[in-house]
C-alpha positions in Angstrom: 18.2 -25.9 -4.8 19.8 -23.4 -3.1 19.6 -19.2 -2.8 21.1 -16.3 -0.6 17.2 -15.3 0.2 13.9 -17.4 -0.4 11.1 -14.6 -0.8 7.2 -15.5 -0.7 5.1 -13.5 -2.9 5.5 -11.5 -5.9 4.1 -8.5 -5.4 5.4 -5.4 -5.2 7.0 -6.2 -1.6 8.8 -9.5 -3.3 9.7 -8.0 -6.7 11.2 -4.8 -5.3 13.0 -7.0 -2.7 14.5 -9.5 -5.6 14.9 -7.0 -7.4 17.1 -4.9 -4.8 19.1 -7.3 -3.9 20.1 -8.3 -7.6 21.4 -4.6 -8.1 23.6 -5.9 -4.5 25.0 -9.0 -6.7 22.8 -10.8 -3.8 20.7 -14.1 -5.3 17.2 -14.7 -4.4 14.0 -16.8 -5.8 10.8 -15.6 -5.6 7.8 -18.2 -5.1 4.2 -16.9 -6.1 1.2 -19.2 -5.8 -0.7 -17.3 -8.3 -0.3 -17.0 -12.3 2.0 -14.0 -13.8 -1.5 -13.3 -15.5 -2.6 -12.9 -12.2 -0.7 -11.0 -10.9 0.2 -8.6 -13.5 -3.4 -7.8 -13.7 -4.4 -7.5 -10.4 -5.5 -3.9 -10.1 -4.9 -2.2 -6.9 -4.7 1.5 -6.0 -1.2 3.3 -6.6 0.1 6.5 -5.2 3.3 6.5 -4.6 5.3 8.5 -2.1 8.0 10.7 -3.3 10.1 8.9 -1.9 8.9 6.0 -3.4 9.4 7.4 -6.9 12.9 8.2 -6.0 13.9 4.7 -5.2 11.9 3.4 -8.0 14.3 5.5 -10.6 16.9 5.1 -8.9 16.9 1.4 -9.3 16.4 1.5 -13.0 12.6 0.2 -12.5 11.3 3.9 -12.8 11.3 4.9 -16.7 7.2 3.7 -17.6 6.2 5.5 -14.4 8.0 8.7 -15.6 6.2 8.5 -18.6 2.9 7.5 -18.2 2.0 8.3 -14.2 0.4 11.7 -13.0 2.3 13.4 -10.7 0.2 15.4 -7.9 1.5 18.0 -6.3 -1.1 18.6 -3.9 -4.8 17.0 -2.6 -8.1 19.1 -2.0 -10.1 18.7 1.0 -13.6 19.3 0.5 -16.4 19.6 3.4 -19.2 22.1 3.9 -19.4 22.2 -0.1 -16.4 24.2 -0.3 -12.4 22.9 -1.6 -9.4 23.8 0.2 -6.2 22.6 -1.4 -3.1 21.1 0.2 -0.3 22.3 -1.6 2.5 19.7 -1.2 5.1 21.3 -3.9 4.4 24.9 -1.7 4.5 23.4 1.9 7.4 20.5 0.9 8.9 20.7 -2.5 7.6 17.4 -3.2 4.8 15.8 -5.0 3.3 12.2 -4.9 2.9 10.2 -7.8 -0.4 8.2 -9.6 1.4 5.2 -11.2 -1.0 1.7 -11.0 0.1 -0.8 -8.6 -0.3 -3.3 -11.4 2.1 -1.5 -13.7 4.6 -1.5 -11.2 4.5 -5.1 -10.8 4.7 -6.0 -14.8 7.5 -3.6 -14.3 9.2 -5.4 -11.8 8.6 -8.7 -13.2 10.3 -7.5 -16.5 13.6 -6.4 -15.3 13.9 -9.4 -12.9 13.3 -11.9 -15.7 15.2 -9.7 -18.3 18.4 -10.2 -15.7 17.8 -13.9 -15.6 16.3 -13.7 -12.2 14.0 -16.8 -10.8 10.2 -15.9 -10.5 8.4 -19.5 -9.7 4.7 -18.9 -10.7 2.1 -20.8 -9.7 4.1 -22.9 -6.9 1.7 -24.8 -4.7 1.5 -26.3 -1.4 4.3 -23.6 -0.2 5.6 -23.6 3.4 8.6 -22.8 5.7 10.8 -24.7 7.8 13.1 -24.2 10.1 13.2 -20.5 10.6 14.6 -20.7 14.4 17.9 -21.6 12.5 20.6 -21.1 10.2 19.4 -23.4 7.7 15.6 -21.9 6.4 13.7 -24.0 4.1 10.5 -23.6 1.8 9.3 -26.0 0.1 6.8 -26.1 -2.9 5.0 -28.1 -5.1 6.0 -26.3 -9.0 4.3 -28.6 -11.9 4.0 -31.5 -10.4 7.3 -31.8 -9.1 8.5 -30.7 -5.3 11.0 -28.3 -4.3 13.1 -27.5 -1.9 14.7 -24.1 -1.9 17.5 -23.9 1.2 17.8 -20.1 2.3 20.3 -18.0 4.3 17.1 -15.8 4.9 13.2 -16.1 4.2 11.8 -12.7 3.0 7.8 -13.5 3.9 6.2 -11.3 1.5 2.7 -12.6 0.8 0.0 -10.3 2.1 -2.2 -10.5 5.2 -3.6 -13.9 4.3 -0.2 -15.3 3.1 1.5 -18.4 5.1 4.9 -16.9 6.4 3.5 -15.1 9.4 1.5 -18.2 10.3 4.4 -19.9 10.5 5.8 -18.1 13.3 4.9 -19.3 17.0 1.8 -17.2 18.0 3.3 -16.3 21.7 6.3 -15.1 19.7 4.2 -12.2 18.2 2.5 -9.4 20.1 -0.8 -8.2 17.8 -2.0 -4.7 17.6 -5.4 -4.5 15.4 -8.4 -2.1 15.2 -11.9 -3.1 12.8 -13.3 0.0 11.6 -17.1 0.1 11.3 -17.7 0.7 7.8 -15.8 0.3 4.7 -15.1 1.1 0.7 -17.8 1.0 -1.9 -15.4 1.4 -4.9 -15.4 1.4 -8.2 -13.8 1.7 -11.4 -15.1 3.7 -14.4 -15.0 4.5 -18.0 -14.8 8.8 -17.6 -12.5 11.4 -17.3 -11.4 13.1 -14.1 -13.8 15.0 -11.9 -10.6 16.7 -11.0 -7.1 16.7 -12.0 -6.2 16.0 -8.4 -7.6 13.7 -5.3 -10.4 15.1 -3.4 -11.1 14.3 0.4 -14.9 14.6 0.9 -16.5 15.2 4.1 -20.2 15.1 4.4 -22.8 14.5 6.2 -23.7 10.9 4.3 -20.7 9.8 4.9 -16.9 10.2 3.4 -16.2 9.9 -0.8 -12.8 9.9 -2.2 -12.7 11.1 -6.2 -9.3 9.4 -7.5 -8.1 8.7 -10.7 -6.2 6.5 -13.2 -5.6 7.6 -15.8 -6.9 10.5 -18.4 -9.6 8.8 -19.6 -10.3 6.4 -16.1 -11.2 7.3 -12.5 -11.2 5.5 -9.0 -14.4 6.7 -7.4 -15.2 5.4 -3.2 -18.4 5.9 -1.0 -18.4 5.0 2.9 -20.5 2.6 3.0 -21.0 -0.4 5.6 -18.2 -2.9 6.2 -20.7 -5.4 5.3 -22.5 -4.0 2.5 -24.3 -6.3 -0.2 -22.8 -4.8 -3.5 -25.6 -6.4 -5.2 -28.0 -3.3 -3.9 -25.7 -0.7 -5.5 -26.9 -0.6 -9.0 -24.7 1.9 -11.3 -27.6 4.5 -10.9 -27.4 4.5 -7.3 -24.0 4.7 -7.4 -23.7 7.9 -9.3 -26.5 9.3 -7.6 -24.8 9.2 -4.0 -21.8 10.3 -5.3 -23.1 13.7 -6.6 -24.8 14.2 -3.4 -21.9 13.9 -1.3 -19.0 15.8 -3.6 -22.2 18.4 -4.6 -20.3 21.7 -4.6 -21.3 24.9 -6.4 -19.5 25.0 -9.9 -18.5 21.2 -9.6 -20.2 18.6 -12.3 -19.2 15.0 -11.7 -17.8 13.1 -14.8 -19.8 9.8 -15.0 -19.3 6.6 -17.5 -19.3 3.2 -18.0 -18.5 1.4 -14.4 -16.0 -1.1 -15.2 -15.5 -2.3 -11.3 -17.1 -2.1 -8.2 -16.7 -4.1 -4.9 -16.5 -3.4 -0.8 -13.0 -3.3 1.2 -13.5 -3.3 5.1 -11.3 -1.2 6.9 -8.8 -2.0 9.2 -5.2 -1.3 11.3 -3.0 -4.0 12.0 0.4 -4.2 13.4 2.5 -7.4 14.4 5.6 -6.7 16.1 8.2 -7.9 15.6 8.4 -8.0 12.5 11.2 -10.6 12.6 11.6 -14.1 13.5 14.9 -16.2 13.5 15.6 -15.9 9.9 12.6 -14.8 8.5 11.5 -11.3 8.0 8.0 -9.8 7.6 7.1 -7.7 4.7 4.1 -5.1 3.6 0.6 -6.7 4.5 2.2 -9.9 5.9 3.2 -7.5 8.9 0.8 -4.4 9.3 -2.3 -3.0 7.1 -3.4 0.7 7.2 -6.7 2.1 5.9 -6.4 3.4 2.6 -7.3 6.9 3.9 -3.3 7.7 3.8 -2.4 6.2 0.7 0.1 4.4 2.6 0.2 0.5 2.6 2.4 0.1 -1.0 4.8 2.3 0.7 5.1 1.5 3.5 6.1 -2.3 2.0 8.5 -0.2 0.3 10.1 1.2 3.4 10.0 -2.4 4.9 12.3 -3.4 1.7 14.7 -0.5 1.3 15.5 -1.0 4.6 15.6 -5.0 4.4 18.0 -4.9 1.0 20.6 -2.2 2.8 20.5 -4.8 5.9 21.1 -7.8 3.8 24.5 -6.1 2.2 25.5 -5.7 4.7 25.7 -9.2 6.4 26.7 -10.8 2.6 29.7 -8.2 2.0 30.8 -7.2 5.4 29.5 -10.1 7.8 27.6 -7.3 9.9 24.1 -8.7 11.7 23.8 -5.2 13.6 21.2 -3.8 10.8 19.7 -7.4 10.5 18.9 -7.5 14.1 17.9 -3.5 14.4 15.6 -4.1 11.3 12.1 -4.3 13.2 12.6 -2.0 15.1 13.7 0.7 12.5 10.5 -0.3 10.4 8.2 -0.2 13.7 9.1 3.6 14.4 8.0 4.6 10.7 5.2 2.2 10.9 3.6 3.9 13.8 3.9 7.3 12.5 2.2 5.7 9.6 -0.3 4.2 11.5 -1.2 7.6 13.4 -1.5 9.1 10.3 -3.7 7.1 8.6 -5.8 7.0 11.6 -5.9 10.5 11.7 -7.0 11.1 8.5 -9.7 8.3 9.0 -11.0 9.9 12.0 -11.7 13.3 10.2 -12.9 12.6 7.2 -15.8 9.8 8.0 -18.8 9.7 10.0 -19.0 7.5 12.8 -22.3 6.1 13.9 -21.5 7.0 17.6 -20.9 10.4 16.9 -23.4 12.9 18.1 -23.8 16.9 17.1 -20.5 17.3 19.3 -18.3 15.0 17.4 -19.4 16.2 14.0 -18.5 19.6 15.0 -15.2 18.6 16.3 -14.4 16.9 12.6 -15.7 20.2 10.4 -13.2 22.6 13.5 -10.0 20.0 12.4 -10.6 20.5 8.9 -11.2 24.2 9.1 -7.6 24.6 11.3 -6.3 22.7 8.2 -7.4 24.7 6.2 -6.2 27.9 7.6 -3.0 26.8 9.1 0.1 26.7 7.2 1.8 24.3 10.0 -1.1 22.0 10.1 -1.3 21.9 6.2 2.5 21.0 6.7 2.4 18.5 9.0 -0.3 16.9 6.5 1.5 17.5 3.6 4.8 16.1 5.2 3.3 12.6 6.1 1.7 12.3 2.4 4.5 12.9 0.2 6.4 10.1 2.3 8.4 10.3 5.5 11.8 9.1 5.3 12.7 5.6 4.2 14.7 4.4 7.0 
């Protein structure tokens, strides 16, 4: 079996990639070891950059986040029991947008298949061959029966944990990672809003994020430890740390039915390059970024925009200048990301290390925010989505 571009993974990285290059009359099959059930269902946060949006409607795959997602145009930061909002249409003309992950991907899996595109589900036993050439393989196991799928290129697209950038010679890759100590108690419940947008908390206990989903579901997160045995957070204890740490004065904290809950470590990662021979490096497979930023779907976005313009041009015009440039260009913005997320991780949680002077430092940063309309820029600039390529 043969294809222009073998991708690994069908998430949002491999769908919006596939998807891309259809528009580009380039061919592609995508390989997922998972079920479509699976996948379609696997919730995951979802704020999407404006720029994100844009390229989402532009390419016809936008019309069901139009409708149904909640556009933001600004975030509150909250610390010494007082809000001070961020007001991205003011400061940028922009807004982000609150669209599920997993909607996106149902999206993206239904104009793919409804233009006859190849999604494999369920394909076992994956790998990759020959990347060092001009001959890529991967081959599967897809009920019962192998496959081989020969590639011009090999779009690795399947997460941190995925296979593709295992495949790459280890002295070939230079690694750049940081483990942050704590993590994510998070959870998913049955209750309204406790604000119609996101709210930053600082406090003393630690940081709390109040998010949303929907009208009627919210995305709630405590600091906890990177460790931490869910099994000790019972509902009630849940709701009680909560109100302590977004406690302000005319405030009441909408509680419900908690539908989810779980821990997510925290943690920066960065491979460079992001290219080997003939395969490419997408999303997590390349670089993770705490979820302080709302950053790590688009970045994987950015990482395929730039990919799909890269790949027209070698299969219309012949050109490998943007093929060869591509790591590079997805580095610079990945960095920026990376300093931004970092940032934002940096004020908002407390460090066990830190002393009296360090907690002062964090509450001086957030008041200069607060009352600086360059600084509340310079925020506002790097959430709303720097530019693609």
């Amino acid at each position: 079996m043969r294809t222009q571009v073998g991708i690994v993974g069908a998430g949002p990285a491999g769908l919006l990639l596939s998807h891309l290059l259809h528009l580009r009359g380039i061919e592609s099959v995508v390989l997922e070891r998972h079920s479509r059930d699976y996948v379609e269902n696997r919730i995951r946060a979802g704020v999407l950059e404006h720029t994100t949006e844009d390229l989402l409607v532009q390419s016809g795959v936008g019309q069901r986040m139009r409708g149904q997602g909640l556009p933001h145009e600004g975030v509150n930061l909250r610390f010494n029991r007082r809000d001070h909002r961020i007001d991205f249409r003011a400061l940028t003309g922009r807004h982000v947008m609150v669209y599920s992950q997993h909607l996106l991907v149902q999206d993206l899996i239904a104009a793919r298949l409804a233009a006859g595109g190849q999604i494999l589900f369920e394909a076992d036993e994956v790998a990759i061959h020959d990347i060092a050439t001009d001959r890529p393989r991967i081959t599967s196991r897809q009920g019962g029966h192998s496959l081989e799928l020969d590639c011009a290129f090999i779009a690795g697209c399947d997460g941190f944990h995925g296979i593709c950038r295992e495949s790459i010679p280890a002295e070939a890759l230079r690694v750049f990672e940081r483990e942050y100590p704590f993590g994510w108690l998070g959870i998913l419940a049955e209750a309204p809003p406790s604000s119609p947008e996101l709210v930053y908390v600082n406090h003393e206990r630690g940081f709390a994020l109040l998010s949303l989903r929907s009208p009627s579901v919210t995305r709630l997160y405590l600091q906890c430890a990177p460790d931490e045995d869910i099994a000790r957070w019972s509902d009630d204890r849940i709701w009680a740390e909560l109100r302590i740490r977004t406690e302000r004065d005319g405030f009441t904290l909408q509680e419900g039915r908690i539908l989810q809950k779980g821990v997510t470590p925290m943690r920066s990662f960065v491979v460079e390059p992001m290219q080997y021979g003939r395969l490419f490096l997408l999303g997590d497979a390349a670089h993770i970024v705490p979820p302080t930023g709302a950053k790590g779907l688009n970045l994987a976005v950015a990482d395929v925009a730039v990919l799909a313009s890269a790949l027209e041009a070698y299969f219309t015009a012949g050109r490998t200048d943007l093929l060869a440039a591509w790591s590079d260009a997805c580095l610079s913005r990945v960095w920026k990301v990376q300093r931004f997320s970092w940032w934002m991780t940096s004020m908002l949680h407390r460090f066990d290390q830190h002393g009296a002077f360090e907690r002062r430092v964090q509450l001086a940063e957030l008041e200069y925010l607060a009352g600086s309309t360059a600084a509340a820029t310079a925020l506002a600039e790097n959430y709303v989505g720097l530019p693609l390529g």
